[in-house]
Rosetta silent file (secondary structure, phi, psi, omega in degrees, C-alpha in Angstrom):
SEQUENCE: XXXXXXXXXXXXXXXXXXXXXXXXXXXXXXXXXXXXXXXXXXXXXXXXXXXXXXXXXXXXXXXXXXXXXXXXXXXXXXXXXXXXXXXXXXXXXXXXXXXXXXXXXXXXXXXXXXXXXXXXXXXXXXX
SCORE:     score description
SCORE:     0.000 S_00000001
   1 L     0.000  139.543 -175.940   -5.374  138.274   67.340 S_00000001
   2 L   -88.852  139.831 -145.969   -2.966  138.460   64.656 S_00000001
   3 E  -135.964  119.371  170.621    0.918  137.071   65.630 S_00000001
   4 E  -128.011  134.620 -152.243    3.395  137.600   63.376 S_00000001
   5 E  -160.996  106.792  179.303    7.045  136.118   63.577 S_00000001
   6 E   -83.041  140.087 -160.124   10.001  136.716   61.296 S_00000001
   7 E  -173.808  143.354  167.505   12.765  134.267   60.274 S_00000001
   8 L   105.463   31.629  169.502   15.263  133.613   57.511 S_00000001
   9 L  -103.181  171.492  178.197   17.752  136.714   57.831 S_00000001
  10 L  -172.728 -156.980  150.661   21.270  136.243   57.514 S_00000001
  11 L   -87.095  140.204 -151.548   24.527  137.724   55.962 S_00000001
  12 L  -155.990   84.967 -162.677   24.923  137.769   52.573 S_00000001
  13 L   -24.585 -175.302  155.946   27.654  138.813   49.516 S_00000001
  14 L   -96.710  160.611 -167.735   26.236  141.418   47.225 S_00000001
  15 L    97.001  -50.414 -157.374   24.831  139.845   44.092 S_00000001
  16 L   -86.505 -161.393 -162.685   23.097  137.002   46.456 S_00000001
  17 L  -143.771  146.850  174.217   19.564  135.748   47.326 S_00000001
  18 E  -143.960  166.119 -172.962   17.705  135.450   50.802 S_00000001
  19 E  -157.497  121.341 -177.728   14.240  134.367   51.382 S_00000001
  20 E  -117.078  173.921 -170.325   12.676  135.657   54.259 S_00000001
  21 E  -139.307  126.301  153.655    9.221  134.025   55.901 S_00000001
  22 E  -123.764  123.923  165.395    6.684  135.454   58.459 S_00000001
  23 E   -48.453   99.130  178.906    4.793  133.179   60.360 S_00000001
  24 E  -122.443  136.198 -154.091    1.239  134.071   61.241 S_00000001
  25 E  -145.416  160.961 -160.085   -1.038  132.584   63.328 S_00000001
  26 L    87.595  137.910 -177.840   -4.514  133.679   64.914 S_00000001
  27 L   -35.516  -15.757  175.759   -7.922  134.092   63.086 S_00000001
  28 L  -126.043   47.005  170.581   -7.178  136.763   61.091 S_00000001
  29 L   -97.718    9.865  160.096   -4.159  136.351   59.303 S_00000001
  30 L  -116.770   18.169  159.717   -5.623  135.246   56.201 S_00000001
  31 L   -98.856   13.457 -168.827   -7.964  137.538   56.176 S_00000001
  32 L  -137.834  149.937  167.418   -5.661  140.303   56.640 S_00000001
  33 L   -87.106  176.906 -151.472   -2.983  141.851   54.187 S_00000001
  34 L  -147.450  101.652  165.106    0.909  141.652   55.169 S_00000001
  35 E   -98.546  160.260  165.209    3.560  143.871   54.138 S_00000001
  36 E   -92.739  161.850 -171.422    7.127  143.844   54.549 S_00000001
  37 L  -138.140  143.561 -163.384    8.948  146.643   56.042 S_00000001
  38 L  -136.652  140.342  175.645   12.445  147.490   56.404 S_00000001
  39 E  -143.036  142.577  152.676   14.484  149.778   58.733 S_00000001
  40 L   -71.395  160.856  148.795   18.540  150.747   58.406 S_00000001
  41 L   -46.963   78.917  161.194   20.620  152.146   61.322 S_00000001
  42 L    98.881   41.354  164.256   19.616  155.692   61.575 S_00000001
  43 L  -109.331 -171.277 -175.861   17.163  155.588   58.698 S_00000001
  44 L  -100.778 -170.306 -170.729   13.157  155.706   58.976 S_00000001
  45 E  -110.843  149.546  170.632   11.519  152.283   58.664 S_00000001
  46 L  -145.383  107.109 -164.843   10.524  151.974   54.911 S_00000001
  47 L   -50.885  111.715 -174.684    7.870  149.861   53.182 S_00000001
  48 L   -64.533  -75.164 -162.751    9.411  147.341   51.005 S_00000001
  49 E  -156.609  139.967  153.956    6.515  145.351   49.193 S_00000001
  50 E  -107.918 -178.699  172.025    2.634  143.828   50.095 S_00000001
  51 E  -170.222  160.156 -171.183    0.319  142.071   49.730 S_00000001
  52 L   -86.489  176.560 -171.910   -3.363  141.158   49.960 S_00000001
  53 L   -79.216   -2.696 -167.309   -5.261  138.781   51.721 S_00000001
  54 L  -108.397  -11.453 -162.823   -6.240  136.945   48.940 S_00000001
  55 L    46.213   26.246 -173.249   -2.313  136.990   47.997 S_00000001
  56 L   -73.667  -41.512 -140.834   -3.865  138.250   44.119 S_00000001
  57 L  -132.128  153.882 -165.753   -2.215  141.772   44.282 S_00000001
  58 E  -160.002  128.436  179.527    0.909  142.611   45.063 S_00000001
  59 E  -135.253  163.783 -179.127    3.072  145.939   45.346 S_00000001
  60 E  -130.684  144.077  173.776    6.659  146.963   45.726 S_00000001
  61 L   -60.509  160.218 -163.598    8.850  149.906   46.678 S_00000001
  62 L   -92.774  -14.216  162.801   10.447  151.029   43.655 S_00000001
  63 L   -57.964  -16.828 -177.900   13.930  150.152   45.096 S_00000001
  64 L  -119.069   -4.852  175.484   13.369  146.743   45.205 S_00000001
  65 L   -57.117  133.844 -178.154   11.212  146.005   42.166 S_00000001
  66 L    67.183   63.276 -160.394   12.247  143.441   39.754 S_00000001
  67 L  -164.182  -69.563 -148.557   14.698  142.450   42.636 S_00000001
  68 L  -112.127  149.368 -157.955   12.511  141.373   45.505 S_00000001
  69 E  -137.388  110.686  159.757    9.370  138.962   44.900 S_00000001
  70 L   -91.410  139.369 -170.031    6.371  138.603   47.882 S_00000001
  71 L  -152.307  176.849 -162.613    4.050  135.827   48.036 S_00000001
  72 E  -140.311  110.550  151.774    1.585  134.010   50.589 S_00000001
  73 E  -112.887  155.470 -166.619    0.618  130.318   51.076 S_00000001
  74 L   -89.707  -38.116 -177.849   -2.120  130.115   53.043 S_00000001
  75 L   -89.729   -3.115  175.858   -1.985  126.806   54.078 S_00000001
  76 L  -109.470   21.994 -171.357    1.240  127.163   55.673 S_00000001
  77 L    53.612   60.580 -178.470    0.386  130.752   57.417 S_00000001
  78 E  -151.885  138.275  165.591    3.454  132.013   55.776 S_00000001
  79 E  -125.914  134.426  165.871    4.199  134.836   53.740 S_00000001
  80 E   -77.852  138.646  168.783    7.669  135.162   51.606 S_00000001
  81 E  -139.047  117.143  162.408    9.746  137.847   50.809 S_00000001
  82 E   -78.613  140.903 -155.838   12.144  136.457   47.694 S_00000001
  83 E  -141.608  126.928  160.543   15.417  138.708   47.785 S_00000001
  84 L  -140.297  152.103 -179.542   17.608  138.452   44.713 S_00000001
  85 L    52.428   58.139 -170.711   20.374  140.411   43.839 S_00000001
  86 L   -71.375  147.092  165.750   21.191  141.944   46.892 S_00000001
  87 L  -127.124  167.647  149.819   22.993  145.358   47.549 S_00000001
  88 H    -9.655  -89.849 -169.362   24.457  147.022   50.160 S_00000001
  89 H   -59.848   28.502  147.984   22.286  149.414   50.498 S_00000001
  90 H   -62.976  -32.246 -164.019   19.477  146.423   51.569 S_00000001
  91 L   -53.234  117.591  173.480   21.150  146.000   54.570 S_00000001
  92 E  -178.507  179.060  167.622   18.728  146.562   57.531 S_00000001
  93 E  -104.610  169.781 -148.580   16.348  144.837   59.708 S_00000001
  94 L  -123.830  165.766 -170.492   13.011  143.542   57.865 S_00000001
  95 L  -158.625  130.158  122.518    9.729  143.553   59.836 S_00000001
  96 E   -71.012  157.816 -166.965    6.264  141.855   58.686 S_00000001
  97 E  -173.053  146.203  152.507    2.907  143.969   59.817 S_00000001
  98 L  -163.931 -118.527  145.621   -0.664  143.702   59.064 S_00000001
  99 L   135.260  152.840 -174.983   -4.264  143.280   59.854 S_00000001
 100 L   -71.655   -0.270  163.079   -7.523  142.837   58.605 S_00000001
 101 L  -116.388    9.331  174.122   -7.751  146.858   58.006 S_00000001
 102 L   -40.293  117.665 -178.100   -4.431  146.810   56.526 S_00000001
 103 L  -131.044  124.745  176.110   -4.983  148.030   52.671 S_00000001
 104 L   -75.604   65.498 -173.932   -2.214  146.935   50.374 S_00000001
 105 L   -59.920  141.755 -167.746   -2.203  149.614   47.959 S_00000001
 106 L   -90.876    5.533  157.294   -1.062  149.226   44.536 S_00000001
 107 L   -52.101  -76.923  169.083    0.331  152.727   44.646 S_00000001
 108 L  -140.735  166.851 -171.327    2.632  152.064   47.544 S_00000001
 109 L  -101.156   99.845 -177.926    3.358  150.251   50.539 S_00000001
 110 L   -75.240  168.973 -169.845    1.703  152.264   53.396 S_00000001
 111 L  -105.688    0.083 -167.339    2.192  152.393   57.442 S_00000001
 112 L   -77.267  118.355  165.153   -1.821  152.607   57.656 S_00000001
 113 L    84.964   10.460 -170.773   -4.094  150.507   59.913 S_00000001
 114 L   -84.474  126.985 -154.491   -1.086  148.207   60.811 S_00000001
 115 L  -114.322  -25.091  160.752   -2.564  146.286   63.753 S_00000001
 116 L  -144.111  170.143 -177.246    1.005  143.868   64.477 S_00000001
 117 E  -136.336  131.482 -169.297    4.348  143.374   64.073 S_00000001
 118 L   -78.299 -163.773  174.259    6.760  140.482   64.186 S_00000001
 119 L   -90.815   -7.051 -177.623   10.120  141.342   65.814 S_00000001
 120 L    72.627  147.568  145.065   12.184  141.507   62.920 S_00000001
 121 L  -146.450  176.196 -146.158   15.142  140.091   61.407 S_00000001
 122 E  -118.706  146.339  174.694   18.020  141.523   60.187 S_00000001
 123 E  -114.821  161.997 -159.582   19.896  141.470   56.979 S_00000001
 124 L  -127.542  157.352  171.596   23.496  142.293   55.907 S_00000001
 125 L  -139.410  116.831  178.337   24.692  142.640   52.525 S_00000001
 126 L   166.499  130.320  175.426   28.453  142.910   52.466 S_00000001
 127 L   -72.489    0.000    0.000   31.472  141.543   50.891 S_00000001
């Protein structure tokens, strides 16, 4: 069963860079796509950027595009979410989710078919 486990949040100026990592472990996390997800204090949760199992394809919300960069190695279980150029309005906590029926669309980053969830952690952007 796929186990997912977020790390690598922190506080942060505006302007700055974070790099966040979810851990995944069980047979099907490379066989499953893995988006990130983001929720604010009395916002919805909102799908940042994904990616496929194959890590070839890759899509982003359009708030964070040319900003925020996801990637996968496989031999470490680990998927990245590269954060540059932070604002304010980033500030929330970040959640990985996925699953082998998880489909990373290159439209957008969908809530569909999400079979886990790490626990999140959370980032601050503020001077």
């Amino acid at each position: 069963q796929l186990q997912l486990v977020e790390s690598g949040g922190g506080k942060v100026q505006p302007g700055g860079s974070l790099r966040l990592s979810c851990a995944g472990s069980g047979y099907d996390f490379d066989y499953s796509a893995i988006g990130w997800f983001r929720q604010a204090p009395g916002k919805e949760r909102e799908g940042v950027a994904c990616i496929t199992s194959s890590g070839g394809s890759t899509t982003y919300a359009d708030s964070v595009k040319g900003r925020f960069s996801i990637s996968r190695d496989h031999s470490r279980k680990t998927i990245y979410l590269q954060m540059n150029n932070l604002k304010p309005g980033d500030t929330a906590t970040y959640y990985c989710a996925g699953g082998l029926l998880y489909y990373c669309s290159e439209y957008a980053v969908g809530f569909d078919n999400l079979a886990s969830w790490g626990q999140g952690t959370p980032v601050t952007v503020s001077s």
